[in-house]
N, C-alpha and C positions, 0 to 999 in steps of 0.2 A: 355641431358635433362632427368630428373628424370620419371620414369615410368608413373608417376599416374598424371602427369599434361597432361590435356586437349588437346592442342593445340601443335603441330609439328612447326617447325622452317619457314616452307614451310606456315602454315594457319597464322602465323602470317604475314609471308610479304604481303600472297595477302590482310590481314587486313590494314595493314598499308599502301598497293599500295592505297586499294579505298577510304581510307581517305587521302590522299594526302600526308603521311610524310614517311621518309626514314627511321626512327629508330623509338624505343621506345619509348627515350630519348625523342623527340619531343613532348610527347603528354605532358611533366611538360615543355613547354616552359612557363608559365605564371607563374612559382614559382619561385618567386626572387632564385639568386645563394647562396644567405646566408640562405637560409632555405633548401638546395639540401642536401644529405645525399654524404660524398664525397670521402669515405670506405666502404668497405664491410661490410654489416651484421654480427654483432658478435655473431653468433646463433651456438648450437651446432653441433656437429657433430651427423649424422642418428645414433639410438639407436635399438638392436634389442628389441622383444617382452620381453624379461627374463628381461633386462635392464634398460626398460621403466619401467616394474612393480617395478622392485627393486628401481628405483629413486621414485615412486611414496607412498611405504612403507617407505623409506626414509624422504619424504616432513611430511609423513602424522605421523609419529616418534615426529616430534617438536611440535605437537598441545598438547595443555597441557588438559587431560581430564575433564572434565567438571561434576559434579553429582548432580547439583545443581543451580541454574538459577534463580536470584533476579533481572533480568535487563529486563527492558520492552521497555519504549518512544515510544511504537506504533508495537513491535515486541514481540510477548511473547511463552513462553517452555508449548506450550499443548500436550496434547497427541490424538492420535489418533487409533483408533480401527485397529489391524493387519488386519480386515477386507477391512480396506481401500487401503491400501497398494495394498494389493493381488487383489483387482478389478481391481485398476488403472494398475496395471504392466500388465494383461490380452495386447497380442500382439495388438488384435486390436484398443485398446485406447490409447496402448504405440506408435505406433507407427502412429496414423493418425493425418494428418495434417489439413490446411484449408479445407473444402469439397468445391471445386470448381465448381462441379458439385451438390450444395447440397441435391434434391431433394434425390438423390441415396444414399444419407446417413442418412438413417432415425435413426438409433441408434445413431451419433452425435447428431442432431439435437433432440431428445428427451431427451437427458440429460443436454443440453442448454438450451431449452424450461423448465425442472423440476427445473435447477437454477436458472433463470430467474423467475420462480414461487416464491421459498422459498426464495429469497433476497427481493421479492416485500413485501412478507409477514413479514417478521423482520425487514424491515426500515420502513412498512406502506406507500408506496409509490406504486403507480398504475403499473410501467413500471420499467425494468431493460435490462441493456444490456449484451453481455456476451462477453467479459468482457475488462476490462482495463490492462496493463501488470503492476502495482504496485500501492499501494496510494497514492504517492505524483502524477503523472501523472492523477492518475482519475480528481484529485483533482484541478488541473492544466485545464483538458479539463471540468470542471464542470463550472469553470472560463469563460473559451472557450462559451460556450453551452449559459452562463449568457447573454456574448457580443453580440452573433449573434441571440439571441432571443429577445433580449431587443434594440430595433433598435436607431442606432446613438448615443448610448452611450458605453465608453469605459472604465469605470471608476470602479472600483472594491473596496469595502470596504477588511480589512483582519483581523481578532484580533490580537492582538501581541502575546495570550498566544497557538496560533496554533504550530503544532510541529515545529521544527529547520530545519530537513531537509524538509517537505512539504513543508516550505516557500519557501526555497530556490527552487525548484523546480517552484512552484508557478511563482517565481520573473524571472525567468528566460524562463517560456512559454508570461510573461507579456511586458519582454524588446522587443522579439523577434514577438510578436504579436502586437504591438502600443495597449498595455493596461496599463493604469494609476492606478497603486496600492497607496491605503492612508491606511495606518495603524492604528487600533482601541487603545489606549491606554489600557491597564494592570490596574489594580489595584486591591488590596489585592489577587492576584493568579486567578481573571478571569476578565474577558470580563469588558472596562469599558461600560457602555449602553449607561450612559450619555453623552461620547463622540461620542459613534455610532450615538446618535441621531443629534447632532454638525455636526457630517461630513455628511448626509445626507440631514441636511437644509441647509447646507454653498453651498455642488455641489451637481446642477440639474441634472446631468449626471451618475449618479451612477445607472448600471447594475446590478449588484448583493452583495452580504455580506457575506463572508466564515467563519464561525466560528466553533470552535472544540468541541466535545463532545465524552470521556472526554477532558479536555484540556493538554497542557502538562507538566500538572504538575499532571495530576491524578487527579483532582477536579472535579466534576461533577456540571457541571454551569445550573443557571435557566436562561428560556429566556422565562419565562410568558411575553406575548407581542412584543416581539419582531418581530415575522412575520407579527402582522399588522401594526406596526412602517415601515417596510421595504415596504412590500405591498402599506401602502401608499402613499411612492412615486415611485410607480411603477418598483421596483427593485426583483429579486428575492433572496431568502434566500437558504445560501447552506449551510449545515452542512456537516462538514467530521467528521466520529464517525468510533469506533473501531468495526467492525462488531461483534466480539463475544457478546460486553457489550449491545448490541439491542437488546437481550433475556431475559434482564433486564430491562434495563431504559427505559423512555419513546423515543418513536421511533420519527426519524425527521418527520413522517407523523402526529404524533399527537401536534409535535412543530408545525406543518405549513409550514415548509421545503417546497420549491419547487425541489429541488434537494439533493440528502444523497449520498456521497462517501466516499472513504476510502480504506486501507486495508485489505483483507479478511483473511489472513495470521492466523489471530488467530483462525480461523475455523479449526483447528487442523493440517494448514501444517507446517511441519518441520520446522524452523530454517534456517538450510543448510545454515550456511557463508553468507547470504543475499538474497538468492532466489534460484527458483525460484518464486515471490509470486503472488496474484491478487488483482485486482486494483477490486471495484466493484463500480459502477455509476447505482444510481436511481432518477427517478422523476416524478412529476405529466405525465399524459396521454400528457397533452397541451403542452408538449416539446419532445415528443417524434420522431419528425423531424428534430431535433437537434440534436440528441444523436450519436455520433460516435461508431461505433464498429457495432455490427450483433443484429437482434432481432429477435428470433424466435416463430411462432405463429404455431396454430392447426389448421388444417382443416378437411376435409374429399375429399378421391380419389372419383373417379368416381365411384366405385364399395361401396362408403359409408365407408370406412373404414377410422380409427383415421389416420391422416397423421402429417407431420410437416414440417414444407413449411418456407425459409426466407420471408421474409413482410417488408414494406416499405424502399427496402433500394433501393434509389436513382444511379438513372447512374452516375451522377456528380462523386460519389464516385469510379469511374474507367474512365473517358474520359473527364472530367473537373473537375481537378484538384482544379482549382483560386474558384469553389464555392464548394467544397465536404468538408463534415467533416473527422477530423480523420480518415485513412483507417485501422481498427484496427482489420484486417480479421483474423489474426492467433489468436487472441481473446485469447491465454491462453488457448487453450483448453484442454488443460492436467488438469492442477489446476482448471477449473471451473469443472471439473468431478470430483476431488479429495475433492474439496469444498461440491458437492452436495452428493455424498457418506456420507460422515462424517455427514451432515447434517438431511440426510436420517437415517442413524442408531441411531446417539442420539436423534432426537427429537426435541420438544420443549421442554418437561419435563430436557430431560437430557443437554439441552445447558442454560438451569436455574442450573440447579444440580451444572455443572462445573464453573459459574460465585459464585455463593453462596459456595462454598469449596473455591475458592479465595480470594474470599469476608472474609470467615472466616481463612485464615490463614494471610492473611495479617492485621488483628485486633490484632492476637495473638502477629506475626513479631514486628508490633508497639507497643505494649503493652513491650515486652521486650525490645528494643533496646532503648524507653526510661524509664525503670524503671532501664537500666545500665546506664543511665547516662550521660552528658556532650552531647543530643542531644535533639532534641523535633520537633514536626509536624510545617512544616513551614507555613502550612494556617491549625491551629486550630478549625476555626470554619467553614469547609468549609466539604463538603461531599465528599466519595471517594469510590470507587467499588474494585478495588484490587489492586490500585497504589497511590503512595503516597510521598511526599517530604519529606524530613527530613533536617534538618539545627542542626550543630555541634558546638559545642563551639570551639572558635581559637585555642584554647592549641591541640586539635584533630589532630591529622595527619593523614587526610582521604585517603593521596595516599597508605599510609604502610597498614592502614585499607583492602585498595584495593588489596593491592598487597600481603598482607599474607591470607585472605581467598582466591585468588588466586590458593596460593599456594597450598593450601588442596581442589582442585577442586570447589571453589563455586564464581561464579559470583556476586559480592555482592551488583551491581546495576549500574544508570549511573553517574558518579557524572559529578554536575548541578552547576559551581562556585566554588570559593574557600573551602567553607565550608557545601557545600549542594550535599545531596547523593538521586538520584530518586529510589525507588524500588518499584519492580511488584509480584505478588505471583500468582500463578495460581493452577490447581489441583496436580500440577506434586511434588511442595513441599511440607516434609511431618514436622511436629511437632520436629523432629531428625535434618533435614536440616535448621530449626531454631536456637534451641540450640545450634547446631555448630557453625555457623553464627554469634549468640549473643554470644559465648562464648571466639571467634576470637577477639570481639571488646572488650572484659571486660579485656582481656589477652596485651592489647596495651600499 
């Protein structure tokens, strides 16, 4: 037996004596035989340290450089102040986990409590939790939070123009929880209202209404009215929005939102292949018994001093399972420190700054890509922050498009159908990284 496994030959039988079976084998007695694996693992052989690195220079050999980054749908290339880095890597944040004992970690708990501040403050929402592990999940338990607050109904409204993957996610906390998802119909690139308001007279049972901002197409949708359309029949309104674009737009608190989630990702973390990123869940006070994950408040010790203490979190959530919300105790705590850093350093001033350079390079972006020709903005008359659809004329060959700026390191966006290309622009491209880009497509 290999060094570094736990358990001796000897701890396992007297395991297997007091549960009552003679091998291992017995405890997949209940996995049909055509699902039993009936060979050995085809795994490699042990590697030393020299060897691991060298396969690992190897792996990292075929990633094709990147300089440049047009691709958004909910994930976008910001940057982040080296200053942030270097907090977060500090031993004692790299490497602590849930505080189990939380009182004793007051410096987790104070930079939890500061997130929890500045998310309340950028979505306009009373309450935050810290935190969700991705958007589509917050988004998925906002759903959650809808059902069990909004009693004996189980029914969820959805817009069609929400992202691809939060749906899906969505659809899949919905089969597995007996929640009835009805779908908002689409129309010219957002939300249709008209039929929002159709399916909400047609079922009495409707819990809440998830709608996107921006959507995903990059549109920036109005929803003057639509929270007391919802409200009146006693439903709650959830918006899932891109956390960076809340430094701009109007925030779900001033929509009426009872609930804002989403992605935090564009708070300046990384990229990195898909995570790791956070999920951040907000909402009025009056639901704050609902909300899964940690919430941390202030107080004062005995001796008067500032403390920070968890607050209402329910036993259920460790010894009764069938009525606890989410247990969502490792909360991300890496990334909600990484979030509150970056947040902390730029500001308010400066998380306008970096929406408004976005803002303004993807004007420019579009400004060339159709004054080259053979494309045009696929909802015209509709508003956009720093993303944007594009639709190609059929002659276009938008894969080769793809696949030659590619080639010269630039991500050129996500294409959306046969002849539609989504692109994002953020602070990180500059006026050069366009020309390039438009210069790739004129050369087609």
């Amino acid at each position: 037996m290999h060094r570094y496994f736990p358990h001796t030959p000897r701890e396992i039988e007297a395991m297997l004596a007091a549960c009552g079976l003679a091998e291992l084998r017995d405890l997949y007695s209940d996995v049909p035989p055509e699902l039993m694996l009936k060979e050995p693992y085809r795994l490699p052989q042990q590697l030393s340290d020299t060897e691991v690195r060298a396969e690992f220079d190897r792996l990292a050999d075929l990633n094709i450089p990147v300089r440049a980054c047009f691709a958004g749908g909910g994930y976008y290339d910001h940057y982040a102040p080296a200053a942030v880095a270097s907090i977060v890597g500090r031993s004692e944040f790299l490497t602590a986990y849930t505080p189990y004992q939380p009182e004793i970690s007051q410096g987790t708990l104070q930079y939890i409590f500061e997130y929890q501040t500045m998310m309340s403050r950028l979505t306009g929402l009373e309450i935050s939790n810290a935190s969700m592990y991705d958007g589509t999940t917050a988004t998925a338990e906002a759903m959650m939070m809808a059902v069990a607050a909004v009693r004996k109904r189980r029914r969820v409204l959805v817009s069609a123009t929400l992202g691809e993957g939060v749906m899906r996610v969505v659809r899949t906390y919905a089969r597995y929880h007996d929640v009835q998802l009805e779908i908002i119909r689409e129309n010219a690139g957002v939300t249709d209202l008209s039929h929002m308001a159709e399916l909400l007279e047609a079922y009495g049972d409707v819990a809440g209404v998830i709608l996107p901002q921006p959507n995903r197409y990059g549109i920036i949708e109005d929803f003057t009215g639509v929270a007391d359309m919802v409200h009146a029949r006693k439903a709650l309104l959830i918006l899932n929005c891109v956390a960076a674009d809340l430094a701009t737009l109007r925030t779900p608190g001033e929509w009426g939102a009872d609930i804002a989630c989403g992605d935090a990702q564009s708070l300046g973390i990384p990229l990195s292949y898909g995570g790791p990123y956070l999920g951040y869940l907000c909402a009025t006070k009056a639901l704050m018994r609902k909300m899964p994950g940690r919430i941390v408040g202030a107080t004062t010790d005995s001796e008067g001093r500032r403390a920070f203490v968890l607050t209402l979190q329910a036993r259920e959530q460790h010894i009764r399972r069938d009525k606890a919300t989410s247990n969502i105790c490792s909360n991300q705590g890496l990334m909600t420190l990484y979030v509150s850093v970056y947040m902390s350093l730029l500001g308010a001033a400066g998380l306008r700054e970096v929406a408004w350079r976005g803002h303004q390079t993807a004007l420019y972006l579009l400004q060339e890509m159709t004054a080259a020709g053979r494309c045009r903005l696929a909802f015209p008359d509709k508003p956009f922050l720093n993303e944007f659809l594009l639709e190609f004329d059929a002659e276009v060959d938008l894969d080769r498009f793809i696949a030659d700026a590619l080639g010269q390191g630039i991500l050129a966006g996500i294409k959306s159908g046969d002849n539609r290309l989504l692109m994002a622009c953020t602070e990180m491209q500059t006026k050069e990284d366009v020309d390039r880009l438009v210069n790739i497509y004129r050369n087609l």
